[in-house]
MINU-391698 format. One record per residue (C-alpha): residue in three letters; z, x, y. Coordinates in steps of 0.001 Angstrom, whole numbers, padded with zeros to 6 digits, always signed. Layout:
<atoms>
alaZXY...
</atoms>
This chain:
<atoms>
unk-043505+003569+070570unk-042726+001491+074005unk-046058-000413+074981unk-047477+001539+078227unk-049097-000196+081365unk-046850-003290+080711unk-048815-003511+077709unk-046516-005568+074969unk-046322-003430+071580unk-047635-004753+068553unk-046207-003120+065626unk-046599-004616+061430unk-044327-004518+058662unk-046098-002296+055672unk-044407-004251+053151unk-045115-006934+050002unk-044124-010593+049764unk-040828-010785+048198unk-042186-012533+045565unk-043692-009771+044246unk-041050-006856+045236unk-038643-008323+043486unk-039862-008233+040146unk-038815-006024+037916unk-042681-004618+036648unk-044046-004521+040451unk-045893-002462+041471unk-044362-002264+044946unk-042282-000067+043368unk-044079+002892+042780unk-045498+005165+045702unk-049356+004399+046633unk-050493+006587+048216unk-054014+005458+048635unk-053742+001754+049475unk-050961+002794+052191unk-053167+004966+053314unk-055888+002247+054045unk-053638+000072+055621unk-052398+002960+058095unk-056271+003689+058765unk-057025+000137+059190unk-053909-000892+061957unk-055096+002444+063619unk-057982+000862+063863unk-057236-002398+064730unk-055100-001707+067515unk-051406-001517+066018unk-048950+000606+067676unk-046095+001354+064541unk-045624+000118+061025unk-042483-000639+060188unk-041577+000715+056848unk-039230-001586+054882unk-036138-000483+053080unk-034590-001890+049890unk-033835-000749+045812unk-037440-002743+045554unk-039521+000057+047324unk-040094+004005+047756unk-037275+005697+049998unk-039080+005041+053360unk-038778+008928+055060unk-040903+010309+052806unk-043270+007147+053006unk-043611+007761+056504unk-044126+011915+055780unk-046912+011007+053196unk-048445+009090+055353unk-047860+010650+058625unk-049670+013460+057639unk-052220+011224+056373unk-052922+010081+060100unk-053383+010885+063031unk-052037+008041+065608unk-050187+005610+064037unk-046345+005673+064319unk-043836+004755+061606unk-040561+002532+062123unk-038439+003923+059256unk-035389+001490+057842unk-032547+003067+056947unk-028803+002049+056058unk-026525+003958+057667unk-023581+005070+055423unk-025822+005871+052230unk-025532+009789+053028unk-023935+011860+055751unk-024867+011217+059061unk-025671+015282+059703unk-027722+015397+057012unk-030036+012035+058027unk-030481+013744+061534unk-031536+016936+059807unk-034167+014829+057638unk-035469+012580+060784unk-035498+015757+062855unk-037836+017756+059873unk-039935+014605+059758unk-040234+014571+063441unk-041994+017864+063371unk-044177+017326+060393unk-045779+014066+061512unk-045615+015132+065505unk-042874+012982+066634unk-044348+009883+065735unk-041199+007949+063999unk-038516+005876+065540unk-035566+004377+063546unk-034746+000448+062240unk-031069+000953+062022unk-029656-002196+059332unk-025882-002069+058434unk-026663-003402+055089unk-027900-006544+052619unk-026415-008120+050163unk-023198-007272+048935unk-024297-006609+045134unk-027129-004528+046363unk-024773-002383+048976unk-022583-001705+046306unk-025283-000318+044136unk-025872+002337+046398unk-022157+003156+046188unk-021254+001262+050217unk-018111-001094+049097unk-017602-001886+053073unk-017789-005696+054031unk-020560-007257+056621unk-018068-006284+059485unk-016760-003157+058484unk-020168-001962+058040unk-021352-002445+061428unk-018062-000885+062533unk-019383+002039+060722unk-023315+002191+061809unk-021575+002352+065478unk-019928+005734+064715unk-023071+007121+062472unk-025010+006222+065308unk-022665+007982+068087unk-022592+011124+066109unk-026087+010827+065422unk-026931+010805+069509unk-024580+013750+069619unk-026772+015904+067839unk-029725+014594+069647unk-028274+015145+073126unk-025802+018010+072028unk-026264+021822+073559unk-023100+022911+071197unk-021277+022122+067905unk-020518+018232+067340unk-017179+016897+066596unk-016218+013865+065603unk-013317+011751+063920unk-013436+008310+063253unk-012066+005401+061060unk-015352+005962+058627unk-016805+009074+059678unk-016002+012939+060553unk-017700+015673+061629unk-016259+019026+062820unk-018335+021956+064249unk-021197+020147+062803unk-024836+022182+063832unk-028173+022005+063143unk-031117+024123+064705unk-033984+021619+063798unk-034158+019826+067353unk-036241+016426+067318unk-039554+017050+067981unk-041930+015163+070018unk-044397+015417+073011unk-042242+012941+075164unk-038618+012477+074017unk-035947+014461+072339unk-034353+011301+070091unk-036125+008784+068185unk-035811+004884+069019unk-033324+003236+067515unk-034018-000434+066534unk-031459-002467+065716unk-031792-005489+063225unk-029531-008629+063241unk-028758-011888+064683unk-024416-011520+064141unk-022275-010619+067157unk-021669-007183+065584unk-025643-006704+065411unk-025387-007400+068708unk-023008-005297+070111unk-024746-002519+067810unk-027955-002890+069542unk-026431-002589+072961unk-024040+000268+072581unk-026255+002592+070518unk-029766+001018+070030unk-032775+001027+072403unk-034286-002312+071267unk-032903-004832+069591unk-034884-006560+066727unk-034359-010538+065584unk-036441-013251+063934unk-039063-015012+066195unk-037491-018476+067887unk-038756-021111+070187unk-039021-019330+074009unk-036150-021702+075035unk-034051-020651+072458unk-034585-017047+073049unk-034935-016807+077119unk-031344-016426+077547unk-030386-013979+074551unk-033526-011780+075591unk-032304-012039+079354unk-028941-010255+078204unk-030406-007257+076650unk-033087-006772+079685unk-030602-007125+082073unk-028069-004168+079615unk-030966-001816+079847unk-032584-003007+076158unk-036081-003515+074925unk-036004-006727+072740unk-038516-007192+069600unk-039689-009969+067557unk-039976-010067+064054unk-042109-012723+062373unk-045260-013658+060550unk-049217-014356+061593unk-051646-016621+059865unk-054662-016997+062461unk-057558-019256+061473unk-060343-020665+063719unk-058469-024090+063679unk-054306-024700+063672unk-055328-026699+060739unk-056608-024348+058721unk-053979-022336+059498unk-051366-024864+058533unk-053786-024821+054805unk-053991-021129+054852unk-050236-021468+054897unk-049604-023993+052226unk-051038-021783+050108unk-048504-019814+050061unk-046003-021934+048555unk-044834-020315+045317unk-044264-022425+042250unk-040850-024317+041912unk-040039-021745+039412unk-040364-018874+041244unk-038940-020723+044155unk-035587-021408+042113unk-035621-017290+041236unk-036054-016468+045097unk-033697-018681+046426unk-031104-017171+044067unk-031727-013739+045385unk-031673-014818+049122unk-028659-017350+048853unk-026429-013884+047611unk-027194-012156+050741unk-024191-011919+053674unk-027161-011156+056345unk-026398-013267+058983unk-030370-013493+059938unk-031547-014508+056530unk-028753-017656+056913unk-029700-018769+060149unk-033447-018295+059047unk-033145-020473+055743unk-030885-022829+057896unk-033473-023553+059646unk-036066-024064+057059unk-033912-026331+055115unk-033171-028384+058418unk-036115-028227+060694unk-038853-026601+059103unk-041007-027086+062650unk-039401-025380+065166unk-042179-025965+067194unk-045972-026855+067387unk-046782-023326+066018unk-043892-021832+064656unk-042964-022360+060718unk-039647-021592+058400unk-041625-023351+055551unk-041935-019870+053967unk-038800-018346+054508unk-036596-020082+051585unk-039436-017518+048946unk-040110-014634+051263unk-036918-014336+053155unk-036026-013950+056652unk-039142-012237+057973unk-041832-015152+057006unk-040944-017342+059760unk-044537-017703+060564unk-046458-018071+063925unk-049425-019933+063210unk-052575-021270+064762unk-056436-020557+066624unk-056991-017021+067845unk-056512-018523+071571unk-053254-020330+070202unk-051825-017743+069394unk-052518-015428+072277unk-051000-018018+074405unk-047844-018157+072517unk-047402-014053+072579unk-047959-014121+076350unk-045382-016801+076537unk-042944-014574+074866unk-043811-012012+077063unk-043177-014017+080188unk-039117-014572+079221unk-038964-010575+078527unk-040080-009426+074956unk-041989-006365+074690unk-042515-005676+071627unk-043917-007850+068122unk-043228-006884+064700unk-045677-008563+062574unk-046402-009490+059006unk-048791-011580+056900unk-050166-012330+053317unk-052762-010501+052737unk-051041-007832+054592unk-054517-006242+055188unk-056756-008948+055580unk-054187-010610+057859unk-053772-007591+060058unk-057162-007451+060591unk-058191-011196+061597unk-055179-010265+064209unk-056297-007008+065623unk-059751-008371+065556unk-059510-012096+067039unk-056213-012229+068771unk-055096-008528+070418unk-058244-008702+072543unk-057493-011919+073894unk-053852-010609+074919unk-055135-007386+076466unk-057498-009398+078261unk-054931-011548+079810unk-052609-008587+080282unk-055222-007096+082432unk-056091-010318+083973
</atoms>
């Protein structure tokens, strides 16, 4: 999962516009086997490290996603999303472990203490924002117990308990005993999440002078720090910026999205339609024009194929290592990417 040879990671997000998910006939909804299938064959091909599988009441329960199509491939690795606190943290080490050995290791773990309120509560979670995170430290810790344990775990905290807890399904992999843990969120708890139990910690893309100090923190604490955002690539930043515009959903599908995204207590999604309401530009290349339909994920990095290498490398310089990407078409975008602008970056990287 960790780029080798200094080599930055690129990883996608296997998921639909939220446009689409969120309706109630879509057809993101039902497993598809075949056209995820595809898209795993085609970021094998084009160069992609991991797909990050998305996790919401829109979409398929990602662990058996990622088993369906682990065993469906032969390379690729799978991110899984989970919410902590939805079952037992035992049993969720018992699945991830079982999954580890069908699909030869190849899974890490995007760790998110929650969404919206309404949705949480659907799944039967009535904690707040904080008190979740609060939680997702203690799954985690128990979680690592098992992982590193030679004995029985034990465990009591304010939201979870364990005693003489066992399981004799180790974590199985060719070159680590635990899965990665990525940890989503821009909040202080997020934060502090990320650095006490995660290995990398995951947050929208922002300008390089915004982000050099935050990603100097975690690099200097021992942490791997990953970027999510979108990709449109074009041969020209102006057809990009077109290619773009396009995207723009009607005003009323705009009001329905905005309604969903305005009830969520994520602290990303706020500071990511903050900033499309109030800047839009953040910067020659990167766009929060799309984020108000699409949510927090679309802030989009757009431009030539050489653009856009420069502006990964740039990200590189202040410390990221790893890139979680998305785009509209999901396929087609992924591979205009692995095809025009990865080579340029290895290139450099070798360079």
């Amino acid at each position: 999962m960790f780029p080798k040879g200094g080599e930055v990671g690129m990883k996608t997000a296997q998921e639909t516009s939220r446009v689409l998910t969120t309706r109630a006939a879509s057809p993101a909804a039902l497993p598809d086997m075949d056209g995820w299938v595809k898209f795993a064959q085609a970021a094998e091909a084009s160069g992609i490290d991991s797909s990050l599988l998305s996790f919401s009441r829109y979409e398929p329960d990602t662990i058996f996603v990622a088993c369906a199509v682990g065993l469906a491939t032969t390379r690729l690795k799978f991110i899984v999303a989970y919410r902590t606190g939805l079952i037992q943290p035992t049993s969720f080490v018992q699945q991830i472990n079982t999954l580890s050995g069908l699909i030869g290791g190849r899974v890490s773990l995007n760790i998110v203490a929650g969404s919206s309120t309404e949705e949480q509560r659907g799944y039967g979670d009535f904690l707040d924002h904080d008190d979740r995170y609060a939680r997702a430290e203690e799954y985690l810790g128990i979680c690592r117990s098992f992982w590193n344990a030679n004995g029985s775990v034990d465990f009591a905290g304010r939201y979870c308990r364990v005693e003489g807890g066992k399981l004799f399904t180790p974590f199985l992999a060719p070159d680590r005993t635990a899965p990665e843990i990525y940890v989503s969120g821009h909040s202080e708890q997020a934060q502090h999440l990320a650095l006490t139990r995660g290995s990398c910690w995951v947050r929208l893309i922002d300008t390089p002078e915004k982000l050099g100090p935050l990603v100097k923190r975690f690099r200097d604490n021992g942490r791997e720090v990953c970027l999510r955002l979108c990709v449109i690539c074009r041969p020209t930043r102006a057809e990009a910026i077109r290619a773009a515009s396009e995207l723009l959903p009607s005003e009323e599908i705009s009001r329905q999205e905005r309604k969903i995204l305005g009830s969520s207590d994520s602290q990303t999604l706020k500071q990511a339609l903050a900033a499309a309401d109030n800047v839009g530009w953040l910067n020659e290349h990167l766009w929060a024009g799309l984020v108000p339909y699409y949510g927090s994920s679309a802030m989009t990095l757009l431009g030539s194929p050489e653009e856009l290498a420069a502006n990964f490398l740039e990200y590189k310089r202040i410390g990221v290592t790893q890139f979680i990407i998305a785009g509209w078409p999901k396929l087609e975008e992924m591979v205009i990417f692995g095809r025009e602008v990865l080579p340029l970056v290895r290139k450099a990287e070798r360079a």
